[in-house]
C-alpha positions in Angstrom: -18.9 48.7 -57.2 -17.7 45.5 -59.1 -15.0 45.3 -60.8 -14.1 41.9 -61.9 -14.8 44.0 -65.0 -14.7 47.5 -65.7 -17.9 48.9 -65.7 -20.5 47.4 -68.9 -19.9 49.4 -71.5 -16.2 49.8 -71.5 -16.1 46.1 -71.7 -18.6 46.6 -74.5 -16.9 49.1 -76.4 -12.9 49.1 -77.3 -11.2 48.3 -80.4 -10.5 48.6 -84.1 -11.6 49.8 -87.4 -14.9 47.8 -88.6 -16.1 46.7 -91.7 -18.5 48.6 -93.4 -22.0 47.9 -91.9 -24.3 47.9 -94.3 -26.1 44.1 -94.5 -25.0 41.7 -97.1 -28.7 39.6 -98.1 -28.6 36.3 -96.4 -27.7 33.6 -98.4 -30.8 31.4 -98.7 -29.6 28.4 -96.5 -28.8 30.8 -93.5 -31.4 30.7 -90.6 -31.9 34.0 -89.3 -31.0 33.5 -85.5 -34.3 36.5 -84.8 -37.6 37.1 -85.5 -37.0 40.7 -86.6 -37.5 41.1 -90.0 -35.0 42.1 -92.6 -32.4 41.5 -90.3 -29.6 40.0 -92.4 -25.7 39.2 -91.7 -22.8 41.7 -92.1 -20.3 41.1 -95.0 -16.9 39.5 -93.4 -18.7 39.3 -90.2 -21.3 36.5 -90.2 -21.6 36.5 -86.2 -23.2 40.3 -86.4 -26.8 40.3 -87.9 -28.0 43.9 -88.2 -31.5 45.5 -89.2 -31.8 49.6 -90.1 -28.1 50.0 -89.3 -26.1 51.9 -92.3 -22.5 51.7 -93.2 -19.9 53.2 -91.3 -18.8 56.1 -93.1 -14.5 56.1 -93.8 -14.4 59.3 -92.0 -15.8 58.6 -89.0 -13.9 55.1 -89.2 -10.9 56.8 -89.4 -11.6 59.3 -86.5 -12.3 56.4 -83.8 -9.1 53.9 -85.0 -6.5 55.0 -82.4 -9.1 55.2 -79.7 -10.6 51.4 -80.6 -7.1 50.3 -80.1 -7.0 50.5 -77.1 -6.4 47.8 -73.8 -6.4 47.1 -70.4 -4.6 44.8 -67.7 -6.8 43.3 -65.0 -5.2 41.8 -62.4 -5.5 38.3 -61.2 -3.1 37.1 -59.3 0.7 37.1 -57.9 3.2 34.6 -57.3 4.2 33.5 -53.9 7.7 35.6 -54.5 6.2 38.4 -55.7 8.3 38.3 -58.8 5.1 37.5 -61.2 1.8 39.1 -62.1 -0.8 36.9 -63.8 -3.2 39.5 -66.0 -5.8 39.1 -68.3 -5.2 41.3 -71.2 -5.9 41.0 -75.4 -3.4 41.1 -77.8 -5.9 39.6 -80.6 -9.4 39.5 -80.5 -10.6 38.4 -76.8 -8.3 38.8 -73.6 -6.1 35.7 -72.2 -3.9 35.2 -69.6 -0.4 36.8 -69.7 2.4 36.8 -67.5 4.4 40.0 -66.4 8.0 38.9 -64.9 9.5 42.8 -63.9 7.7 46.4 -63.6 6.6 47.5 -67.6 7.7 44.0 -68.4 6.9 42.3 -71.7 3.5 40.3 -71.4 4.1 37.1 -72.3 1.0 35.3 -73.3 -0.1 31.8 -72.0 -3.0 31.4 -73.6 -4.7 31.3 -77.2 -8.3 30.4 -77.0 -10.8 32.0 -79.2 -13.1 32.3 -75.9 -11.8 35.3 -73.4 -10.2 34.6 -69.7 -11.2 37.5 -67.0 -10.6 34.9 -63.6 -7.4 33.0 -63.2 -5.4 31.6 -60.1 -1.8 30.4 -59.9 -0.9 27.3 -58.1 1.1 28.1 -54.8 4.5 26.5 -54.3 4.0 26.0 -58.1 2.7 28.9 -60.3 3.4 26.8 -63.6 -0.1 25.4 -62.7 -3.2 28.1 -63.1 -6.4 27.3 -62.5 -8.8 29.5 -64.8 -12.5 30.2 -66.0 -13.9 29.9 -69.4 -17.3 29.8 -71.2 -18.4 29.7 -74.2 -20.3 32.8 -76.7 -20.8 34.4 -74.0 -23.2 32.3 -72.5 -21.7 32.2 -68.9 -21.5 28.9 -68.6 -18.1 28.9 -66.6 -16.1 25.8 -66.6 -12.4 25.3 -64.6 -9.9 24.7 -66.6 -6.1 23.9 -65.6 -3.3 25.0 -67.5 -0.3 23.5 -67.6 2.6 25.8 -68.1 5.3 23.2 -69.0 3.5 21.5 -71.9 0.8 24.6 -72.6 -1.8 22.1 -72.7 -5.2 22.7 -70.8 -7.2 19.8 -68.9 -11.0 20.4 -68.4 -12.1 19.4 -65.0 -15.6 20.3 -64.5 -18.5 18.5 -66.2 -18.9 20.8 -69.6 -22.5 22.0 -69.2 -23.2 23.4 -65.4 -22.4 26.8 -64.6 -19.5 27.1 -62.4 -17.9 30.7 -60.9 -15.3 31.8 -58.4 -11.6 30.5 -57.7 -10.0 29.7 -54.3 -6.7 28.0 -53.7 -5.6 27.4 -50.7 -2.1 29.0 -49.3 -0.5 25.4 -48.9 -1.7 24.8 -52.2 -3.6 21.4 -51.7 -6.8 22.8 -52.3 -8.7 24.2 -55.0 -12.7 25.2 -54.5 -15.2 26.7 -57.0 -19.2 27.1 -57.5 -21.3 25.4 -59.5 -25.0 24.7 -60.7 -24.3 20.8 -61.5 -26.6 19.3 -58.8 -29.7 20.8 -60.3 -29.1 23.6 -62.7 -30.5 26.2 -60.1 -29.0 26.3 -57.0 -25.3 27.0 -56.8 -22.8 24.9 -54.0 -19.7 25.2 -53.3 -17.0 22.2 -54.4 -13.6 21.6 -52.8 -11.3 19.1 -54.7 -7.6 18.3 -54.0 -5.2 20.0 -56.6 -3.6 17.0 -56.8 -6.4 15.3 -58.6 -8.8 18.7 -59.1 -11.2 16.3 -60.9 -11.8 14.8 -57.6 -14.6 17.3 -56.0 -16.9 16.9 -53.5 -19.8 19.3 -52.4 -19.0 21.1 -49.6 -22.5 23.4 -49.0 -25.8 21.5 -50.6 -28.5 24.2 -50.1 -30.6 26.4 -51.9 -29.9 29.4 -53.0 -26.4 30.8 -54.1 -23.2 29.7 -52.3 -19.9 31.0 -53.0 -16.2 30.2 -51.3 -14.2 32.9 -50.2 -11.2 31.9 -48.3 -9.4 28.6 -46.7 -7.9 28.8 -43.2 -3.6 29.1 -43.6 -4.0 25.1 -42.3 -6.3 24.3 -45.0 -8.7 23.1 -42.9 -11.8 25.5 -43.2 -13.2 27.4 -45.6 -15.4 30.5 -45.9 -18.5 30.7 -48.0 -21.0 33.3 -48.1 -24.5 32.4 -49.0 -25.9 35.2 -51.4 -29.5 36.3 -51.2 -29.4 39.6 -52.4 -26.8 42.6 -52.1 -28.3 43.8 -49.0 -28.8 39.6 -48.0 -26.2 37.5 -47.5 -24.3 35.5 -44.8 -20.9 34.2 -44.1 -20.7 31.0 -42.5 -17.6 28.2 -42.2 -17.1 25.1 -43.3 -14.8 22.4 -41.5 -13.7 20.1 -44.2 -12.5 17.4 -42.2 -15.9 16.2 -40.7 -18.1 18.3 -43.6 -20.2 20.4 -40.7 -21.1 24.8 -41.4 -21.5 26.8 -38.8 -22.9 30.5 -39.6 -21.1 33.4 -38.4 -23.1 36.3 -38.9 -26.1 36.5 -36.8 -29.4 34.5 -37.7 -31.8 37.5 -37.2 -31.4 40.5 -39.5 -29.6 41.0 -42.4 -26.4 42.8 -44.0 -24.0 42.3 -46.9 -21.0 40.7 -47.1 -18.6 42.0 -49.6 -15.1 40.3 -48.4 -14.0 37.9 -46.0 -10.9 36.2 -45.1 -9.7 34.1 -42.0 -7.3 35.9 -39.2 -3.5 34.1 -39.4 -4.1 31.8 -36.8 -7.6 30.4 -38.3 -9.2 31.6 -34.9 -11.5 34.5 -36.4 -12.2 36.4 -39.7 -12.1 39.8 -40.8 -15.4 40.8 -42.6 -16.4 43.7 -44.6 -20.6 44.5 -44.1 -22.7 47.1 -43.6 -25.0 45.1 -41.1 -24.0 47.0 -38.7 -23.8 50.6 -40.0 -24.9 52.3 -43.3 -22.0 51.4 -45.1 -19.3 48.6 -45.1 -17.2 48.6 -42.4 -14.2 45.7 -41.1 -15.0 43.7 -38.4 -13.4 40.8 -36.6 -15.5 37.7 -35.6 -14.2 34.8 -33.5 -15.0 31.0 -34.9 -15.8 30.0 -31.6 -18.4 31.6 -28.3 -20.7 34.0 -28.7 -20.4 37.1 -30.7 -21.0 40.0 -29.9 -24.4 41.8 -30.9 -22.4 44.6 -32.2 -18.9 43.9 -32.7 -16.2 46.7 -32.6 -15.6 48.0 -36.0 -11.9 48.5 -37.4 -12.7 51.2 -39.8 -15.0 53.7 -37.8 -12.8 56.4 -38.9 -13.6 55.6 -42.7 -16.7 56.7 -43.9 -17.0 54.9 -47.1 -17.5 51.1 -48.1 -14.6 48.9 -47.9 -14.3 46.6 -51.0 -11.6 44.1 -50.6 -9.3 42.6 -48.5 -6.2 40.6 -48.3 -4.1 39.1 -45.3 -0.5 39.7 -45.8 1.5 35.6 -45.0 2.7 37.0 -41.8 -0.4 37.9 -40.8 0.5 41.2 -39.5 -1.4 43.7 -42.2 -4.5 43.5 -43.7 -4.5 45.6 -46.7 -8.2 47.1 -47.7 -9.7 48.9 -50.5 -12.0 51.8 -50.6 -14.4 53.2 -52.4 -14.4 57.1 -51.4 -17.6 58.4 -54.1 -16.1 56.1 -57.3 -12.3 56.9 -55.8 -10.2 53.6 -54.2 -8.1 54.2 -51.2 -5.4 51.7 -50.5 -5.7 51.5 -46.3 -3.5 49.1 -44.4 -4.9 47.5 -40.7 -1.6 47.0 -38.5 -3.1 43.6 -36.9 -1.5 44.1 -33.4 -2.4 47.3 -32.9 -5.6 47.8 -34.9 -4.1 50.9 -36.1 -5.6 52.2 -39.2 -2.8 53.9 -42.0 -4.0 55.2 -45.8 -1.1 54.6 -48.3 -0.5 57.0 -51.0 -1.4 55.6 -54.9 -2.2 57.4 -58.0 -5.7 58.8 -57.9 -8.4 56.7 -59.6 -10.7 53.7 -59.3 -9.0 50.2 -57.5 -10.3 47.1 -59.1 -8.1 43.6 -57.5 -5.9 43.5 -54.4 -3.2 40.9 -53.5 -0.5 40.1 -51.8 2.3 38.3 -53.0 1.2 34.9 -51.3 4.6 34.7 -49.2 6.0 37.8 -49.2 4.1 40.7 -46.8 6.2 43.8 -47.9 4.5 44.0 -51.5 0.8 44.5 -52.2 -0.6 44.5 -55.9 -3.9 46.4 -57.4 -5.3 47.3 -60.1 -6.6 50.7 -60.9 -7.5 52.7 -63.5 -8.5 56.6 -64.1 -10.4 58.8 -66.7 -6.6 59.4 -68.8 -5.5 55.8 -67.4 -7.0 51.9 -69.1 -7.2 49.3 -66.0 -3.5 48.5 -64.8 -1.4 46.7 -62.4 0.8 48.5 -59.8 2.4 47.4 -56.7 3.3 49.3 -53.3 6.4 48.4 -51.6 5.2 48.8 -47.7 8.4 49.1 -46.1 9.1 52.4 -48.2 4.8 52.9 -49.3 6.9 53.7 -52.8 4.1 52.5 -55.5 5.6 51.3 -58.7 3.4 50.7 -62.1 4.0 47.1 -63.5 1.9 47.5 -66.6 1.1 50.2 -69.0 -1.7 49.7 -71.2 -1.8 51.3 -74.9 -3.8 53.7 -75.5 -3.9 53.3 -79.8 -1.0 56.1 -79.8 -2.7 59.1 -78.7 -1.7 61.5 -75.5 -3.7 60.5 -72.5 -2.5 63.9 -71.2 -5.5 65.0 -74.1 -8.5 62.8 -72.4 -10.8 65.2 -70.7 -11.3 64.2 -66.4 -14.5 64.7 -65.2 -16.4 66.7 -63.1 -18.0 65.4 -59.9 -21.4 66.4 -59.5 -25.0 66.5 -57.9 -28.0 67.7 -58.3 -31.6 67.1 -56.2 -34.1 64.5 -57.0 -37.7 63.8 -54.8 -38.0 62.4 -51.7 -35.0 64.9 -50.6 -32.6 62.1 -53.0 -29.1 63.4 -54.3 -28.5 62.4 -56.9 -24.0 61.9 -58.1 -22.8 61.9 -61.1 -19.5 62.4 -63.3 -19.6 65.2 -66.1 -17.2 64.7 -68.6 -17.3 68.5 -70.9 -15.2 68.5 -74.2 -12.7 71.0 -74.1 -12.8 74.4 -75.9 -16.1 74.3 -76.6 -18.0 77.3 -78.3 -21.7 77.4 -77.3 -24.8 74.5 -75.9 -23.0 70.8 -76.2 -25.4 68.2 -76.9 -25.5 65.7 -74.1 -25.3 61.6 -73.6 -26.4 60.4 -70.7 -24.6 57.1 -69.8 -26.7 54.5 -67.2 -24.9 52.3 -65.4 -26.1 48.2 -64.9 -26.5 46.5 -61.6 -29.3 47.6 -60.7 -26.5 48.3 -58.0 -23.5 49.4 -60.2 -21.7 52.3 -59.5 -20.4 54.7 -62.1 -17.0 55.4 -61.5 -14.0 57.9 -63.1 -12.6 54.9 -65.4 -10.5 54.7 -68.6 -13.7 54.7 -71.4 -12.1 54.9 -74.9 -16.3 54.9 -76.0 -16.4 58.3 -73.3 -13.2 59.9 -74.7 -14.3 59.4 -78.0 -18.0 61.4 -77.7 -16.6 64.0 -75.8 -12.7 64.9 -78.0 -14.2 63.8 -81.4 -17.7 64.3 -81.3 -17.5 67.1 -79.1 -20.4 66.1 -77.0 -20.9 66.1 -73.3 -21.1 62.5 -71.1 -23.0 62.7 -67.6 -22.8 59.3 -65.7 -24.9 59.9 -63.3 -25.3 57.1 -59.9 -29.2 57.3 -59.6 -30.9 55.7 -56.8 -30.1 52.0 -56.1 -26.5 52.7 -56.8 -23.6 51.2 -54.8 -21.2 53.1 -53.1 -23.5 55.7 -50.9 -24.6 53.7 -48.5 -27.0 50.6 -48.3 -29.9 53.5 -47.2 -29.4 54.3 -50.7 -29.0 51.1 -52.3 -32.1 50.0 -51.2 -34.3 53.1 -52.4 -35.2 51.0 -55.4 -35.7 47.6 -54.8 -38.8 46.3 -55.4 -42.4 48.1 -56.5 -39.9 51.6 -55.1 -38.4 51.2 -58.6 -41.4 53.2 -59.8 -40.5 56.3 -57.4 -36.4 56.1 -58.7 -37.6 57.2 -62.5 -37.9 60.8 -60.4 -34.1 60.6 -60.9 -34.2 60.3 -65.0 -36.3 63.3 -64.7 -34.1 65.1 -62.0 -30.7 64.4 -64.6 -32.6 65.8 -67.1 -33.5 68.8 -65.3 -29.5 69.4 -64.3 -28.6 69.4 -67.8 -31.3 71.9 -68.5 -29.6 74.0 -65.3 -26.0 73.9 -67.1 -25.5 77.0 -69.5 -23.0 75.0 -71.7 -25.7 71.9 -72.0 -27.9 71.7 -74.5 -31.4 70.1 -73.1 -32.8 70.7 -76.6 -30.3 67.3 -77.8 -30.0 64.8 -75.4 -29.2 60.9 -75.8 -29.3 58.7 -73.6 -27.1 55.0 -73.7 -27.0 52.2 -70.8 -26.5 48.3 -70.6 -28.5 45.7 -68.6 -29.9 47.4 -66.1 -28.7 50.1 -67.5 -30.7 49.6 -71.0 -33.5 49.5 -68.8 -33.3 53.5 -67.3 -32.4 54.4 -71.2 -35.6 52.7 -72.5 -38.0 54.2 -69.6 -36.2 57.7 -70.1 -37.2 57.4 -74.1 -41.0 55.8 -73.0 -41.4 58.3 -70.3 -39.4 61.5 -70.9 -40.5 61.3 -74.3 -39.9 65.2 -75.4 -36.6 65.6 -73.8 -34.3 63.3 -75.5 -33.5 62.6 -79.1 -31.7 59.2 -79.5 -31.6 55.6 -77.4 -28.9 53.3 -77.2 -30.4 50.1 -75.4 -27.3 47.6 -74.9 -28.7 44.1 -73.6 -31.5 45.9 -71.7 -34.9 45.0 -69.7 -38.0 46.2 -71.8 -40.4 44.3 -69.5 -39.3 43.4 -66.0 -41.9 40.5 -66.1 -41.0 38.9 -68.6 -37.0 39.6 -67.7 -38.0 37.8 -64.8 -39.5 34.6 -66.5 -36.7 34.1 -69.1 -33.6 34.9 -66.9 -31.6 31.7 -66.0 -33.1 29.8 -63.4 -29.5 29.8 -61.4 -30.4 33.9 -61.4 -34.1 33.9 -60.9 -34.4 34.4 -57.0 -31.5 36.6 -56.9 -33.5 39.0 -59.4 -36.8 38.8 -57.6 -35.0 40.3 -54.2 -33.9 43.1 -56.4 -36.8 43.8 -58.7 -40.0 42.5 -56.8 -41.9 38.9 -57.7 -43.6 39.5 -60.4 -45.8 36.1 -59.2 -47.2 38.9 -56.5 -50.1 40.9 -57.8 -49.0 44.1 -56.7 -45.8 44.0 -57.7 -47.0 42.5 -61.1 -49.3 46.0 -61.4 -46.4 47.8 -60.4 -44.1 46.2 -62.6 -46.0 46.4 -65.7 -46.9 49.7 -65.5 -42.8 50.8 -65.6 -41.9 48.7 -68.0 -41.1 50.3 -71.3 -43.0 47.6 -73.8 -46.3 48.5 -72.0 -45.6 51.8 -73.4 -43.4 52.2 -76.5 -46.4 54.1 -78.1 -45.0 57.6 -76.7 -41.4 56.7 -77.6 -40.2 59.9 -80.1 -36.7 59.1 -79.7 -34.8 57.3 -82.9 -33.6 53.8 -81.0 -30.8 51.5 -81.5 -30.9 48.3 -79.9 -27.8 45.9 -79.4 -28.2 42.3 -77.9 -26.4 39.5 -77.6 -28.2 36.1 -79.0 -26.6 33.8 -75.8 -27.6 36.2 -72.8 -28.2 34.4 -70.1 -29.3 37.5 -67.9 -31.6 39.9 -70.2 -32.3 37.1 -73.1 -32.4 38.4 -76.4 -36.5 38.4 -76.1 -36.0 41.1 -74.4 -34.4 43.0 -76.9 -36.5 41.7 -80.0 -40.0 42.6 -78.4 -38.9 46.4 -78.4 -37.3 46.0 -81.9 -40.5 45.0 -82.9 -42.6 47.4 -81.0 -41.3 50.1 -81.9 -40.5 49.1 -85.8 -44.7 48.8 -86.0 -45.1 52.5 -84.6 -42.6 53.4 -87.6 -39.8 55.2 -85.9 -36.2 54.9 -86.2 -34.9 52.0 -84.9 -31.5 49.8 -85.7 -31.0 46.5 -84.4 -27.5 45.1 -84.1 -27.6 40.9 -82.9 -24.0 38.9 -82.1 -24.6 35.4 -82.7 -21.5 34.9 -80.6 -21.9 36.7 -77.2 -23.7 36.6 -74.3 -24.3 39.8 -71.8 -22.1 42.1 -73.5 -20.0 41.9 -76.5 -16.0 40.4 -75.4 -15.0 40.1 -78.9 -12.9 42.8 -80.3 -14.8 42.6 -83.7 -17.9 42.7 -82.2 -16.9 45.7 -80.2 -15.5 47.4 -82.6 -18.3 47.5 -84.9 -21.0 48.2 -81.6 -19.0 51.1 -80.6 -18.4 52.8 -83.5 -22.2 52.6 -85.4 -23.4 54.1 -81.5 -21.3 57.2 -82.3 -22.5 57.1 -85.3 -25.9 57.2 -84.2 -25.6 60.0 -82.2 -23.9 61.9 -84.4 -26.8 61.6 -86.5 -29.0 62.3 -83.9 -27.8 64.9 -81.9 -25.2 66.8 -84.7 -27.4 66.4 -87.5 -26.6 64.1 -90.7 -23.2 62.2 -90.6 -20.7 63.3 -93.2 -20.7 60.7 -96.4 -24.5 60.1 -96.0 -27.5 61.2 -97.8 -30.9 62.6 -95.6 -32.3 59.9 -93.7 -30.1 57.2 -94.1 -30.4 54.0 -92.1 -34.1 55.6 -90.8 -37.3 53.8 -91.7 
């Protein structure tokens, strides 16, 4: 699962009452930024160009207020005392960095960019200096930035245009390393510069391929990076920075994830987290120096899910891990002495950071969030294992005691493939519920029990039913499962679409006769093949930033991501897996869509460009269905912007209210249709 971010489409969706949607006519200098036509901007919000979508009506405005007003925490760091918690969190229209001094604290906010924050480090031995990301409309062009807490003024110290990703400080605080694209655009290396003078950088790995950094030795004289071929793909190797020489740590032959890495106290070894070695992602300890062993002793045998994260505490004694038991974390603590293996009791949900306070090894901060709980910050106190919440994220006023949990279930696909999902069913409901089906991205995302104010909303206002199910190709059930997809097997995971369907056809209080179906990325991609190829059995499409053709995804991606896409999807510059390819995309066959289809895209993607969107807009337009288009001129993969969100969440219920509870109250028959 990753969770830098909740999962897409609760970063998609949050937020406030919108204008009313109905397009204002272009004024005659404006260039439309697509090729659909008719598409014009929205009164009072010029960024959002829409085409077939009707105004909100009042009513339903004022149902989904409260829930649009809601907000997370996401933790991103702690100070060496433990006595602050950086977060990213929104107060206005995009979240910044805030500081939290004491448990339910005020959040006091460092930061008042129009562009949003999600990855920030402090400065050790100083944390009025944070080192952050930040791009720009969404475009994921990441540049570092460094804040300066005693004058509040920022200093860019990357070059402006490359891509750049990931933050590392070391614990002594000298050193400061990051990714970046500048050397040709495609490849991605890893840069160490002194904090001192962070403009200073030198490349550290200069390969191809995707390079990341992932921990310095206590010394600061090493570093870990991870080359990145694919999540099944990747190695972990170190680099001396004295005399610039890598050495690779994981074996040559075969191959295995790594998901987390950090060096043992004394700089002599690291603990790694892969599934080379078994079928899911177990700890391991590997010397730096001699020969490994072919199958090293794992630490977590006992634990039969992946581990996540980990963190080292200063002393060196415990290494804290998260785990992901079927969506749930697990907070598990490694005594590193005896290699005894302890779970600590936390609130029940999904774990998103970890960290230790960097010199302090009695406290250990996460982030975590539930179905009735937005992504917050607690901390365990491991002397006493007493867990204590440090933030507590609004919920626009309402109860979260009223937010329905969900059912964990599964159901049988082919190929003897079980398929998992979560169920949310509104309470006190008479009769068949109309369904949505909700498709996570990735290909290997994980649907998980989170805070969704978007899943709350369908299932206590709307009254409809959410299934998120974790088809084939999903993380979090093994790499055996993971893999079922990748490449030309794609083809044999639309079994699982069918096989969903099928399970809401089995359920009494579901009604099969009014399904919808809604994903983003990857996830717009299962919700356009269900409407091309389970054409009878569902009645409304919410594509967000979505694949219609996987060749020509491939193509247009960013060439940083190209590679990385091919080891997931296939290379489409193969025959075969062209064939294969084009026969599951969805533009190949928009002819037998019957579904009404709302597409939503942002204009700077640099994953699924807008292309992508626009082909099937105009497809299916031509056939003369039902389709709305909804374009921010001012995002990327995604919409951050509370505006934006505001207005995508809140026409997608109204769409499948339309859809799957007949006409929507304050409109006339066949409003907003073609």
């Amino acid at each position: 699962m990753t969770f830098a971010s909740l999962p897409l489409l609760v970063t998609l969706l949050t937020a406030q009452t919108p204008a009313p949607t109905k397009p204002a006519p272009a004024p005659a200098a404006a260039k439309s930024p697509s090729a659909v036509a008719g598409i014009a901007p929205l009164p009072g919000l010029p960024n959002l160009w829409a085409s077939g979508v009707p105004a909100v009506p009042p009513a339903l405005s004022q149902r989904v207020q409260q829930y649009l007003e809601s907000r997370s925490a996401q933790l991103l760091d702690v100070s060496d005392d433990g006595q602050q918690v950086l977060i990213a969190t929104r107060f206005a229209d995009v979240n910044q960095l805030h500081l939290v001094e004491m448990p339910l604290g005020a959040r006091t906010q460092l930061t008042f960019t129009k562009e949003p924050i999600n990855r920030a480090r402090f400065l050790p031995g100083n944390p009025r200096v944070i080192f952050y990301l930040q791009d720009k409309g969404g475009g994921e062009f990441f540049q570092v930035l460094k804040l300066d807490r005693g004058t509040g003024r920022s200093e860019l110290l990357t070059d402006g245009k490359s891509r750049h990703q990931d933050l590392v400080v070391s614990k002594d605080g000298r050193w400061l390393a990051y990714a970046g694209t500048g050397r040709n655009g495609k490849d991605t290396d890893v840069y160490v510069a002194p904090t001192a003078d962070p403009r200073q950088a030198k490349r550290v790995t200069e390969a191809e391929g995707s390079w990341s950094p992932e921990d310095f030795s206590r010394d600061g004289s090493k570093l870990l990076v991870r080359q990145y071929r694919a999540a099944d793909d990747a190695d972990l190797s170190v680099v001396d920075l004295k005399t610039n020489t890598r050495t690779q740590l994981t074996p040559k032959e075969g191959k295995g994830s790594v998901g987390a890495a950090v060096f043992t106290h004394d700089g002599q070894g690291v603990y790694l987290a892969t599934d080379r070695y078994s079928d899911f992602a177990e700890v391991y300890r590997l010397p730096l120096t001699g020969t490994p062993p072919a199958t090293p002793v794992s630490l977590t045998k006992s634990v039969r899910w992946n581990v996540e994260r980990l963190e080292l505490s200063s002393d060196g004694r415990k290494l804290a891990m998260t785990v992901n038991e079927e969506g749930y974390g697990r907070l598990y603590l490694l005594d590193a002495r005896t290699q005894a293996l302890s779970a600590v009791e936390t609130p029940k949900g999904a774990m998103g950071e970890l960290r230790f306070a960097g010199k302090r090894s009695d406290r250990v901060a996460f982030s975590l969030t539930s179905a009735r709980v937005p992504l917050d910050v607690f901390m365990v106190d491991l002397p006493t294992k007493k867990t204590t919440r440090w933030t507590r994220s609004e919920v626009g006023g309402l109860d979260p005691e009223t937010f329905v949990e969900p059912e964990l279930v599964r159901y049988p696909s082919t190929d003897g493939v079980t398929v998992p999902a979560f169920l949310y069913r509104p309470k006190n409901a008479k009769g068949k519920v109309p369904v949505v089906v909700v498709f996570h991205g990735g290909p290997e995302g994980q649907s998980v029990p989170s805070f969704s104010s978007q899943t709350q909303l369908m299932v206590t206002e709307l009254g409809l039913a959410v299934l998120l199910p974790n088809v084939r190709g999903s993380e979090g059930y093994g790499k055996a499962y993971r893999a079922m997809d990748d490449g030309v097997k794609r083809e044999k995971s639309l079994a699982d679409i069918g096989a969903t369907l099928d399970f809401i056809a089995s359920r009494p209080e579901l009604d099969a006769s009014r399904v919808g179906v809604y994903g983003g990325s990857y996830g717009g991609y299962l919700t356009l093949a269900t409407a091309t190829f389970f054409p009878e059995r569902i009645k409304a499409a919410v594509d967000v930033v979505g694949i219609s053709s996987l060749p020509s995804f491939l193509r247009n991606t960013q060439a940083y991501r190209r590679d990385l896409r091919r080891a997931e999807y296939g290379d489409e510059r193969d025959p075969a897996v062209l064939q294969v390819q084009e026969r599951i995309s969805p533009l190949g066959s928009v002819g037998r869509i019957q579904a009404a289809l709302f597409v939503q895209q942002g204009a700077n993607d640099p994953r699924v460009p807008q292309s992508e969107a626009e082909q099937v807009v105009q497809a299916v337009t031509r056939k003369g269905s039902d389709v709305w288009y909804l374009l921010a001129t001012d995002e990327g993969h995604g919409f951050q912007k509370k505006s934006n969100r505001d207005l995508a969440q809140t026409t997608a219920l109204m769409f499948f209210e339309k859809h799957l509870l007949g006409p929507v109250s304050g409109q006339g028959p066949g409003a907003g249709g073609k």
